[in-house]
Short mmCIF file of the C-alpha atoms (twelve columns), coordinates in Angstrom:
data_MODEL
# 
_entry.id   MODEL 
# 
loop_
_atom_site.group_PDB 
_atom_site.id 
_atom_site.type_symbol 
_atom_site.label_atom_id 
_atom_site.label_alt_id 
_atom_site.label_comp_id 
_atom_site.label_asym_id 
_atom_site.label_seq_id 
_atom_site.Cartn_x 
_atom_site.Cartn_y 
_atom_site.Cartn_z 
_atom_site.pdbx_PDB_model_num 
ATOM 1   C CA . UNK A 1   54.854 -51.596 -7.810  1 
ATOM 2   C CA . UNK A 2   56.934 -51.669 -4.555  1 
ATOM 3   C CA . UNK A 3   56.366 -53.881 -1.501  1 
ATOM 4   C CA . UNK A 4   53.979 -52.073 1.019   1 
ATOM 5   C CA . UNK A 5   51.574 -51.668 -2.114  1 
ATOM 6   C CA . UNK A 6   52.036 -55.454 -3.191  1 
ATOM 7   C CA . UNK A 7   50.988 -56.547 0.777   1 
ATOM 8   C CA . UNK A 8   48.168 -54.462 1.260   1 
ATOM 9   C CA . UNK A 9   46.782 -55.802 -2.528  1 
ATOM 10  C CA . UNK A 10  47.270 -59.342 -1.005  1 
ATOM 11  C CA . UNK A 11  46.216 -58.955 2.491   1 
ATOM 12  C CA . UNK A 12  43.103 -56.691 2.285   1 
ATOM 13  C CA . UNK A 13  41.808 -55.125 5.757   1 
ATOM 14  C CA . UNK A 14  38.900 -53.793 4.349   1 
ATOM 15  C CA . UNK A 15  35.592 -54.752 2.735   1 
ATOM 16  C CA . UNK A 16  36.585 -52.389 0.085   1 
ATOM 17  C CA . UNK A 17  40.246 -53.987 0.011   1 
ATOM 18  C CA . UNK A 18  38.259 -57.413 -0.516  1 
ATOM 19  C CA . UNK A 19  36.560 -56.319 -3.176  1 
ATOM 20  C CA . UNK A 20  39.740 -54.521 -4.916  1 
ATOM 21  C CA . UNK A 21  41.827 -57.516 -4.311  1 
ATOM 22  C CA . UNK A 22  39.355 -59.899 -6.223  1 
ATOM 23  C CA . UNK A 23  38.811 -57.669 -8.899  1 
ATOM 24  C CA . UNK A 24  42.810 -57.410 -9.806  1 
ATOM 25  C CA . UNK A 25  42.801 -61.615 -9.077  1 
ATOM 26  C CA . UNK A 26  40.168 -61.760 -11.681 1 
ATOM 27  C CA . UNK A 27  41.879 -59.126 -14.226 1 
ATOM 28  C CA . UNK A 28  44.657 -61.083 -13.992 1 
ATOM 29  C CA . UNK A 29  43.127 -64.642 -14.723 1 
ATOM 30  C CA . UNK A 30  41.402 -62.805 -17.648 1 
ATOM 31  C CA . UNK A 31  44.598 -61.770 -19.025 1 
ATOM 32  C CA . UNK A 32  46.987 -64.922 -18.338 1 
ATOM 33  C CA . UNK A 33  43.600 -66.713 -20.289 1 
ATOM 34  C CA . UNK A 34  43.824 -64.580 -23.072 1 
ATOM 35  C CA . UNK A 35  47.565 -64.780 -23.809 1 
ATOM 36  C CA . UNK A 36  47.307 -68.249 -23.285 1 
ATOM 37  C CA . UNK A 37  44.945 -68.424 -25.952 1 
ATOM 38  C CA . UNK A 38  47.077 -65.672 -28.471 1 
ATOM 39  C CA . UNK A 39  50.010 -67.997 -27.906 1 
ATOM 40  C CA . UNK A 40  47.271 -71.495 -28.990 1 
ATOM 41  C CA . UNK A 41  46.643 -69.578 -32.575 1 
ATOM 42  C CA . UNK A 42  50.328 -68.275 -33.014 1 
ATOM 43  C CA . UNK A 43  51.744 -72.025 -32.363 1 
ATOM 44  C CA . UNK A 44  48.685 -73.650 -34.768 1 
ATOM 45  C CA . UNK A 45  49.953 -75.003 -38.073 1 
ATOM 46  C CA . UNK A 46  47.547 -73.976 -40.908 1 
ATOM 47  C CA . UNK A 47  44.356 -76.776 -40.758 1 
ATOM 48  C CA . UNK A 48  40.940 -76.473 -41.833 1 
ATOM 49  C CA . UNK A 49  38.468 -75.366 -38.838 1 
ATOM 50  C CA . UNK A 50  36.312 -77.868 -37.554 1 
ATOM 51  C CA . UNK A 51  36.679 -80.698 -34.781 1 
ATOM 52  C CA . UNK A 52  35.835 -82.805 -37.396 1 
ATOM 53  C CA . UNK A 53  38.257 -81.579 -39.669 1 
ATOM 54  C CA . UNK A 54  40.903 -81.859 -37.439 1 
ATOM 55  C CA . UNK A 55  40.220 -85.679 -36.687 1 
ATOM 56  C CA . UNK A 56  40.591 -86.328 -40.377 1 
ATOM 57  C CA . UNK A 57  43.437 -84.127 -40.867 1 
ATOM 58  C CA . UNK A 58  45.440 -86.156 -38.127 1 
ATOM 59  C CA . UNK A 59  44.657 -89.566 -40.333 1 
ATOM 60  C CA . UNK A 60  45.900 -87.470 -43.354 1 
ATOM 61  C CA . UNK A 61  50.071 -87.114 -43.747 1 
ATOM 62  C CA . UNK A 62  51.513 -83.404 -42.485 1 
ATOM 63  C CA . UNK A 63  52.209 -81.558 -45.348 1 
ATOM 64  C CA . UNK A 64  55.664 -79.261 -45.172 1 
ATOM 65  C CA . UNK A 65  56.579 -76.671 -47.345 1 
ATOM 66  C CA . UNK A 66  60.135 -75.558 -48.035 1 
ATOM 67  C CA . UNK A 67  60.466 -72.144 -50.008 1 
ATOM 68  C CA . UNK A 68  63.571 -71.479 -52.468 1 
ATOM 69  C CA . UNK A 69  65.781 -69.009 -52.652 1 
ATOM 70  C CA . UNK A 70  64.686 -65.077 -52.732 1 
ATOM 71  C CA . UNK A 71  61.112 -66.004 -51.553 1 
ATOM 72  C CA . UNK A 72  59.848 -67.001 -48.301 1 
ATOM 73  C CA . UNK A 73  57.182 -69.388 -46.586 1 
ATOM 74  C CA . UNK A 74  54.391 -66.412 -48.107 1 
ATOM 75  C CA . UNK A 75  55.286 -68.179 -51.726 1 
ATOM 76  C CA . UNK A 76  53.384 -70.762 -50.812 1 
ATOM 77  C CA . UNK A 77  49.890 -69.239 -49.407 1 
ATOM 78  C CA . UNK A 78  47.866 -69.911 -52.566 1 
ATOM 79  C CA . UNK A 79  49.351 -73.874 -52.220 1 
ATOM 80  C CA . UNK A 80  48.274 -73.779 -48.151 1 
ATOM 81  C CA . UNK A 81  45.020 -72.470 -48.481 1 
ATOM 82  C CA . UNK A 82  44.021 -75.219 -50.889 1 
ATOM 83  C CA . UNK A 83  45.867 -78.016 -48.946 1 
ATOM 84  C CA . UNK A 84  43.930 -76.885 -45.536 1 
ATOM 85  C CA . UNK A 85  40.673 -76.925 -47.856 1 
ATOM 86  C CA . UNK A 86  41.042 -80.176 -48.708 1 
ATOM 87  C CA . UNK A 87  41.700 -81.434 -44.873 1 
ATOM 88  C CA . UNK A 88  45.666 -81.499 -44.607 1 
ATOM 89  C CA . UNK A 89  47.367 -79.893 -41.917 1 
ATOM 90  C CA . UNK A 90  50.372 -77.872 -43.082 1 
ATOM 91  C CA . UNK A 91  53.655 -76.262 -41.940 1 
ATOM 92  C CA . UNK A 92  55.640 -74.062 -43.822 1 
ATOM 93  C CA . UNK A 93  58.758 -73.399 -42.159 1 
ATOM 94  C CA . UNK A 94  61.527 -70.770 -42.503 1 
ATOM 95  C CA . UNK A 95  64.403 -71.626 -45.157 1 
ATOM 96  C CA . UNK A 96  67.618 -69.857 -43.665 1 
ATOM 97  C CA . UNK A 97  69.371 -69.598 -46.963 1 
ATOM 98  C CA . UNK A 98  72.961 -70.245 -45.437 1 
ATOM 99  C CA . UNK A 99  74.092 -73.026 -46.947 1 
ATOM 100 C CA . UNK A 100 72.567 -76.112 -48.378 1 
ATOM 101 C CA . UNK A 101 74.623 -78.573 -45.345 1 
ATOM 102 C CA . UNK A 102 73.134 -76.487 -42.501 1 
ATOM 103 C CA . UNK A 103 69.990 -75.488 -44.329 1 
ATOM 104 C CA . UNK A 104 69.008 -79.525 -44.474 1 
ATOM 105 C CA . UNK A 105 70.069 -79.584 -40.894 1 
ATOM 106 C CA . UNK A 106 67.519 -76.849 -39.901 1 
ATOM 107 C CA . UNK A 107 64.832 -78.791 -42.018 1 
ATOM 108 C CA . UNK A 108 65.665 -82.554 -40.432 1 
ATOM 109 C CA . UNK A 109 65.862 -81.218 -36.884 1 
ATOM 110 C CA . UNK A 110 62.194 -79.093 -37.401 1 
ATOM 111 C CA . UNK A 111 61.204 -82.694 -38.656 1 
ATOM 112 C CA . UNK A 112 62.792 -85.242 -36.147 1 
ATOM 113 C CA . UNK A 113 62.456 -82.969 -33.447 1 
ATOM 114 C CA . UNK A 114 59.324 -81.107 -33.591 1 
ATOM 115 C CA . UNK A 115 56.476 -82.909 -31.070 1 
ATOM 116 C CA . UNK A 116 53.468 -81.871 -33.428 1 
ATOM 117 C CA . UNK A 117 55.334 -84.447 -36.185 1 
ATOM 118 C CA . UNK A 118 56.020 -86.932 -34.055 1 
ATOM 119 C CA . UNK A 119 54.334 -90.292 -35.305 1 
ATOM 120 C CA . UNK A 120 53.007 -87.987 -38.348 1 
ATOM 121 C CA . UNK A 121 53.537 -89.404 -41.907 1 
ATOM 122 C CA . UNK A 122 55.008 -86.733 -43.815 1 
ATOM 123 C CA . UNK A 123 55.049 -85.186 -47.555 1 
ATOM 124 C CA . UNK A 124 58.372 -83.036 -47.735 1 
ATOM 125 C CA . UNK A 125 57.678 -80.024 -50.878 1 
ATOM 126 C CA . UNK A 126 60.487 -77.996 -51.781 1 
ATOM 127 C CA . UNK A 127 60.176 -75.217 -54.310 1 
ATOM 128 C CA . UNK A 128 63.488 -73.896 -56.390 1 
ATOM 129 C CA . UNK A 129 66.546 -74.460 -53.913 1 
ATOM 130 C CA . UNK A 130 64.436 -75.848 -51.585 1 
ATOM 131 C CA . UNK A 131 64.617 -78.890 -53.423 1 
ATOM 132 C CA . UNK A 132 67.885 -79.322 -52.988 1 
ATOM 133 C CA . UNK A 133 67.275 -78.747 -49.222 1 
ATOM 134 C CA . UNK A 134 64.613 -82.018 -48.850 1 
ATOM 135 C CA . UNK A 135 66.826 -83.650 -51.009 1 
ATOM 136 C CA . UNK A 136 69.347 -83.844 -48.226 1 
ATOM 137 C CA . UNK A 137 67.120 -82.987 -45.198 1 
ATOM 138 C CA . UNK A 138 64.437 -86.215 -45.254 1 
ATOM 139 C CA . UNK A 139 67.616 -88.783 -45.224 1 
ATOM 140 C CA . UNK A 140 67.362 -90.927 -41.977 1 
ATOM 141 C CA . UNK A 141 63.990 -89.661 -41.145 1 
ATOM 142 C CA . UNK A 142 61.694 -92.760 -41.853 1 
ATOM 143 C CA . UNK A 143 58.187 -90.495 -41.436 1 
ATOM 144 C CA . UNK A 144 59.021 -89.016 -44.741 1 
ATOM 145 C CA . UNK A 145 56.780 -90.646 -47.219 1 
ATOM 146 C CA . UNK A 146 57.080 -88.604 -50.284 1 
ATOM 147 C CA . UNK A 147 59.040 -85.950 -51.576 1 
ATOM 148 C CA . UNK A 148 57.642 -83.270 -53.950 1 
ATOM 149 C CA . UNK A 149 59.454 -81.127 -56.329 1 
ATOM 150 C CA . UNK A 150 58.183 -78.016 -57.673 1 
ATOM 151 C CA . UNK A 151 60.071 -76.345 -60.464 1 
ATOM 152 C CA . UNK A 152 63.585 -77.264 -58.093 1 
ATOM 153 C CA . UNK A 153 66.376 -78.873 -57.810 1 
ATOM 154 C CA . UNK A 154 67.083 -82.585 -57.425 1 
ATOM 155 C CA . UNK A 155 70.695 -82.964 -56.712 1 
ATOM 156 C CA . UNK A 156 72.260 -86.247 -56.776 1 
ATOM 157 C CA . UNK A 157 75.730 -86.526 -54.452 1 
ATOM 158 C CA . UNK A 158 78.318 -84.053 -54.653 1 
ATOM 159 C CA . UNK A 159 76.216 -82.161 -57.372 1 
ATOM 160 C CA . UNK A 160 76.073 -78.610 -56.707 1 
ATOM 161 C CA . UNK A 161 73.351 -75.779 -57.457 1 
ATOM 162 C CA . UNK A 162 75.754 -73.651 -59.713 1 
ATOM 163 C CA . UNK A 163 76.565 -77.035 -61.018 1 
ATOM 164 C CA . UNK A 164 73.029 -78.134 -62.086 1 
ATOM 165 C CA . UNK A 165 72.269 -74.187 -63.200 1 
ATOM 166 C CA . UNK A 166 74.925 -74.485 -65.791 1 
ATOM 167 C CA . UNK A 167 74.046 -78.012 -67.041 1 
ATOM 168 C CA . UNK A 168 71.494 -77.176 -69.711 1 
ATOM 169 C CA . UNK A 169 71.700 -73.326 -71.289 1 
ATOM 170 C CA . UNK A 170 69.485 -70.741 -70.944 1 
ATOM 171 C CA . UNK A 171 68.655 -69.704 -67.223 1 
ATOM 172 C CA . UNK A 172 67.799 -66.052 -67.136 1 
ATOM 173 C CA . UNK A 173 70.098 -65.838 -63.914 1 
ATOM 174 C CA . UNK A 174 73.038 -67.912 -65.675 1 
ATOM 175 C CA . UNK A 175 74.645 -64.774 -67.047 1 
ATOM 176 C CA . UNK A 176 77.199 -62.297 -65.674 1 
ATOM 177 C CA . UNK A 177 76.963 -62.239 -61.778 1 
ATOM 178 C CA . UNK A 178 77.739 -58.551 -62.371 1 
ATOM 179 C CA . UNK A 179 74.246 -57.618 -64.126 1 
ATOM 180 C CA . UNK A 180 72.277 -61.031 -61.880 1 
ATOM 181 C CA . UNK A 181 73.219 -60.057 -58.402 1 
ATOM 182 C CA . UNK A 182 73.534 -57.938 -55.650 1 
ATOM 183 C CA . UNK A 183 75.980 -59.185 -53.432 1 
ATOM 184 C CA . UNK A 184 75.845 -57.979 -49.907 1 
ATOM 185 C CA . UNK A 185 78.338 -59.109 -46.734 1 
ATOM 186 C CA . UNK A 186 76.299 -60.431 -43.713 1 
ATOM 187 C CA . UNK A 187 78.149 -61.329 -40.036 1 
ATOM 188 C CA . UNK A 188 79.576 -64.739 -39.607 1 
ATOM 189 C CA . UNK A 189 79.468 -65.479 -43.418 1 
ATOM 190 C CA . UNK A 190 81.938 -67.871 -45.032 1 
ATOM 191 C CA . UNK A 191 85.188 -66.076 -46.411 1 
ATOM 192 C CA . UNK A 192 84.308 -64.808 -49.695 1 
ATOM 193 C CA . UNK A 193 80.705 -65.314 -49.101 1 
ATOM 194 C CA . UNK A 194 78.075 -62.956 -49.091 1 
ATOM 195 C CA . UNK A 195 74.036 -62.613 -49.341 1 
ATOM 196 C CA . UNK A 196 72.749 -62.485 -52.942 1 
ATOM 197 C CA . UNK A 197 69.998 -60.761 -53.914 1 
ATOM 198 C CA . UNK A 198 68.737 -60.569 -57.396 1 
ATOM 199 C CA . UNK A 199 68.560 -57.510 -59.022 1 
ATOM 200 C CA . UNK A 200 65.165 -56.210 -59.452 1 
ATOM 201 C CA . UNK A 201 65.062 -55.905 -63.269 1 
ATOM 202 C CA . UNK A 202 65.088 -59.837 -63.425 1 
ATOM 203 C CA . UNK A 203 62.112 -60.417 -61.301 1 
ATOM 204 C CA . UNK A 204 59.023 -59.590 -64.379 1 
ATOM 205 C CA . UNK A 205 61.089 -61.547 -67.227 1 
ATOM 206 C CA . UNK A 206 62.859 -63.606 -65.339 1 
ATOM 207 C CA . UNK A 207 61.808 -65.258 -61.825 1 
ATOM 208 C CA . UNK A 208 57.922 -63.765 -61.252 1 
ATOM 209 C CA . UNK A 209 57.090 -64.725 -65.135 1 
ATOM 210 C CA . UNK A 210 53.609 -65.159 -65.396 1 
ATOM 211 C CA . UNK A 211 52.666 -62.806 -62.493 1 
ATOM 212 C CA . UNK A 212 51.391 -59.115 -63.081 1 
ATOM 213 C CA . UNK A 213 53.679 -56.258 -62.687 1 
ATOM 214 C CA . UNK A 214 52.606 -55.337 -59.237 1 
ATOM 215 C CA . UNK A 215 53.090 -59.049 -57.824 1 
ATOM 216 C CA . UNK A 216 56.520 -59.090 -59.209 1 
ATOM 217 C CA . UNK A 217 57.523 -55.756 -58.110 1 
ATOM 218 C CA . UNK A 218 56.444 -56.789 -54.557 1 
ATOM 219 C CA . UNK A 219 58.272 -59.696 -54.542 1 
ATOM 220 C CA . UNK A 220 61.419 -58.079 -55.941 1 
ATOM 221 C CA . UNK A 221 60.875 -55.807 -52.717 1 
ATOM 222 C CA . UNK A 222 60.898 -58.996 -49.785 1 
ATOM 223 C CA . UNK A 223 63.304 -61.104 -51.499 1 
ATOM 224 C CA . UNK A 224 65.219 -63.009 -49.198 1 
ATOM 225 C CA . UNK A 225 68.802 -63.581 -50.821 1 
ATOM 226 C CA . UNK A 226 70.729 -66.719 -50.589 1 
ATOM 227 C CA . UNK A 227 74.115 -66.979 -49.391 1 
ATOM 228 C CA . UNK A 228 76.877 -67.515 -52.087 1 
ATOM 229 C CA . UNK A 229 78.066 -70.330 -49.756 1 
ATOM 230 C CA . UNK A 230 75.065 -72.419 -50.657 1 
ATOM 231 C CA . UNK A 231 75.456 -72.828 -54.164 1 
ATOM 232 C CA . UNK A 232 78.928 -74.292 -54.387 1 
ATOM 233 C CA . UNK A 233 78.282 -76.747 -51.410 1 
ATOM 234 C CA . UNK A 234 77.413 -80.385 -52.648 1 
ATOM 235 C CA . UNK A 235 74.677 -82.084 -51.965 1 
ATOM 236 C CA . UNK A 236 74.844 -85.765 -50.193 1 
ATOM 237 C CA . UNK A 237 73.183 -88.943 -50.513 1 
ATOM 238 C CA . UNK A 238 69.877 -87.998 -52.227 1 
ATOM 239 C CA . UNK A 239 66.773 -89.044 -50.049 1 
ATOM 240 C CA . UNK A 240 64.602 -89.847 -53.285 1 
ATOM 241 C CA . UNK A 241 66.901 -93.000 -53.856 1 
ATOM 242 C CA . UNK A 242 64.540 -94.186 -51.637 1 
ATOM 243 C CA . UNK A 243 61.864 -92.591 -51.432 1 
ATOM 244 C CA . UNK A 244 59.123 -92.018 -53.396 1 
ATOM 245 C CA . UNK A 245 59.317 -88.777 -55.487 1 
ATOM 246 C CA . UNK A 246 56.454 -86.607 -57.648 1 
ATOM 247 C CA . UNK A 247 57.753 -83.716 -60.219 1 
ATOM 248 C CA . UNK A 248 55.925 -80.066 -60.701 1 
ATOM 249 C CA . UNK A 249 57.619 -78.718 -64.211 1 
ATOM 250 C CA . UNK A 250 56.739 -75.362 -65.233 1 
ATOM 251 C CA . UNK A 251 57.169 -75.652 -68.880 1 
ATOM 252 C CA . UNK A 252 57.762 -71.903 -68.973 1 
ATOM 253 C CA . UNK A 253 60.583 -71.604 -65.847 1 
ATOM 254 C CA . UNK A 254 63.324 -69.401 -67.531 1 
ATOM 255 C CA . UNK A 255 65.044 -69.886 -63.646 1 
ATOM 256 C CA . UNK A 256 65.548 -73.070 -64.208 1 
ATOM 257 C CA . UNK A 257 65.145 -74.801 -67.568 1 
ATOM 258 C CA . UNK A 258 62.533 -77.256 -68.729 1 
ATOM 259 C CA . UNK A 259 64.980 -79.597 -70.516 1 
ATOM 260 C CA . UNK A 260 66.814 -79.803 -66.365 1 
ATOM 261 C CA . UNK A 261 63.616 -79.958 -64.706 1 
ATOM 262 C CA . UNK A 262 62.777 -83.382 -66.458 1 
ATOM 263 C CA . UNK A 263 66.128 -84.423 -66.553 1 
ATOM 264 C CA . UNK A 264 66.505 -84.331 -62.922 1 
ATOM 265 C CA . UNK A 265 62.961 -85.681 -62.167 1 
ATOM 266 C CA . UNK A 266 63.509 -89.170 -64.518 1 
ATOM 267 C CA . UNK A 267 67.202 -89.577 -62.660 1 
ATOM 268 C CA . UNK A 268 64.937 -89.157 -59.681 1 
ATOM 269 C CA . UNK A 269 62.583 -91.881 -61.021 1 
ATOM 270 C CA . UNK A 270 59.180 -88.668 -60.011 1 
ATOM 271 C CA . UNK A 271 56.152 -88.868 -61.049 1 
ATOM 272 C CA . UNK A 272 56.165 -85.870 -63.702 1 
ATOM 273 C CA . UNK A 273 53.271 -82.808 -63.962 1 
ATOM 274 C CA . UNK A 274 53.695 -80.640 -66.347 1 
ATOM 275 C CA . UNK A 275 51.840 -76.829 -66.001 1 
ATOM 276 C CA . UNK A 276 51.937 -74.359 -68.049 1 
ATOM 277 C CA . UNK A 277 53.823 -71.923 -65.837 1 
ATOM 278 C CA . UNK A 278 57.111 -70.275 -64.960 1 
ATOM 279 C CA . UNK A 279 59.445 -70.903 -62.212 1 
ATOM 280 C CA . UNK A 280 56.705 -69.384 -59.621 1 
ATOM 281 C CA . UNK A 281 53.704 -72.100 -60.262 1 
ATOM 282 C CA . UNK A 282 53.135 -72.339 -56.882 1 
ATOM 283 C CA . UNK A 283 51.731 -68.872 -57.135 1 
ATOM 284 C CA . UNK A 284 50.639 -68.561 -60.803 1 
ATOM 285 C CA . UNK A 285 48.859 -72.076 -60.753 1 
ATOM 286 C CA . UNK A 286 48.165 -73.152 -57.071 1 
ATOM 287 C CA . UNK A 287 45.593 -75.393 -58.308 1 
ATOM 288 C CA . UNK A 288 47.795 -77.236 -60.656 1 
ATOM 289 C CA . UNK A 289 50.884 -77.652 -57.912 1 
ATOM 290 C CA . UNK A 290 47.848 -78.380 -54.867 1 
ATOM 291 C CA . UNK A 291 46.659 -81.122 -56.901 1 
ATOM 292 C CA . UNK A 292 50.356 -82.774 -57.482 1 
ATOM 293 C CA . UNK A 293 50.694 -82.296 -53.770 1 
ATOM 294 C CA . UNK A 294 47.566 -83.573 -52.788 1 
ATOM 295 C CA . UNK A 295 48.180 -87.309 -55.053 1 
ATOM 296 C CA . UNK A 296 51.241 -87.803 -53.262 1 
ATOM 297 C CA . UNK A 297 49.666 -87.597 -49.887 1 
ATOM 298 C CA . UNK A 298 47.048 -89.941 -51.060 1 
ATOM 299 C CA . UNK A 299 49.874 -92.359 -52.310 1 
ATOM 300 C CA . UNK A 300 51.443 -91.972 -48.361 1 
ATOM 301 C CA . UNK A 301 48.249 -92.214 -46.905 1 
# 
């Protein structure tokens, strides 16, 4: 649009210019309305509907999820859409997968600095490797009122994930890195450092046990790999020490054994639920990991 056509829009000589100019004021009030509203729903965490809902769901902790390692926030759908039904209001932010030092980072600055948690009680979940992540992530942030492990790691300080992986035999992806992994370079990595992705032959036996064919297939398709730098980094001072901690074990996880699932969770002091699942309960049995969820809010509340 240049100018002389911008001036004669604003300054209309004519009854019909009056008419023209008011229209496009209008059209554009309509439209700055309706992306105001688009950009409302795309910055809403997940909540139940209702105005009433809403007022209960700010009495009720925020709920944030933390996905693992070749998953993403999507992992945990089945989880959010019984947390929302029962009230909570839920985020379920991005896990970058770099490393587990600047991966906690991300995770304490979307919690310290994020004005929809401020003066929220939280429950911190983290799934696989994103265990490892809250582990480190809720230190020094007093709104964090329970932490909630779901077939994951609990590190204690200067415990690594390839450390805990190779505690107790049998982990499906504890083999040769040759036949486990994919390695791909990414910019900016770490010397010797590159993406891993697992190879898609593990995903029905292995990490998607106890999901059909198709689901594991599809997942084996969006993987999102973890960096190689984040397994050999240790963990720090471990926030359950101090705060109050509930256990999801998958009695079935071939990821991540049952015999280290416990054995972190008692070091950890959790409250231990046992499902009959594999490493993916919080897809195979929502209801199950919901529920564990759902008592430690209750215990925060």
């Amino acid at each position: 649009m240049n100018l002389s056509l911008k001036r004669r829009l604003a300054r209309p000589r004519t009854v019909t210019g009056t008419v023209i100019g008011a229209a496009a004021v209008g059209l554009a009030a309509g439209l700055a309305a309706i992306s105001l509203l688009a950009a409302s729903a795309q910055a809403a965490p997940a909540t139940a509907g209702s105005a009433a809902s809403h007022a209960s769901a700010a009495a009720k902790p925020v709920i944030v999820l933390e996905h693992g390692a070749w998953a993403d926030a999507s992992s945990w759908d089945r989880v959010i859409a019984r947390l929302t039904g029962a009230g909570y209001t839920v985020y379920a932010p991005p896990n970058p997968l770099r490393g587990m030092s600047s991966d906690a980072a991300y995770l304490h600055d979307f919690l310290t600095k994020n004005p929809a948690l401020a003066g929220r009680k939280v429950v911190l979940v983290g799934h696989s490797y994103g265990g490892a992540v809250i582990t480190n992530a809720a230190v020094g942030d007093p709104a964090v009122k329970a932490l909630v492990y779901v077939d994951a790691f609990i590190p204690a300080k200067g415990q690594t994930v390839e450390g805990l992986l190779g505690t107790v035999p049998g982990s499906c992806i504890g083999g040769n890195p040759a036949t486990t992994f994919l390695p791909v370079p990414y910019p900016g990595a770490p010397k010797g450092a590159a993406d891993l992705y697992l190879q898609p032959q593990l995903f029905p036996g292995c990490f998607a046990t106890g999901l059909s064919a198709a689901q594991a297939a599809q997942l084996a398709a969006t993987q999102r790999p973890l960096s190689s730098a984040a397994v050999t980094q240790p963990s720090g001072t471990p926030a359950w020490a101090k705060v109050p901690s509930w256990a999801v074990v998958g009695t079935g996880d071939r990821v991540i054994p049952p015999a280290e699932l416990l054995a972190m969770a008692n070091r950890a002091h959790a409250h231990v639920a046992k499902v009959k699942a594999g490493h993916l309960s919080l897809i195979s049995a929502p209801d199950a990991v919901a529920s564990v969820i759902i008592k430690a809010a209750k215990a925060s509340s």
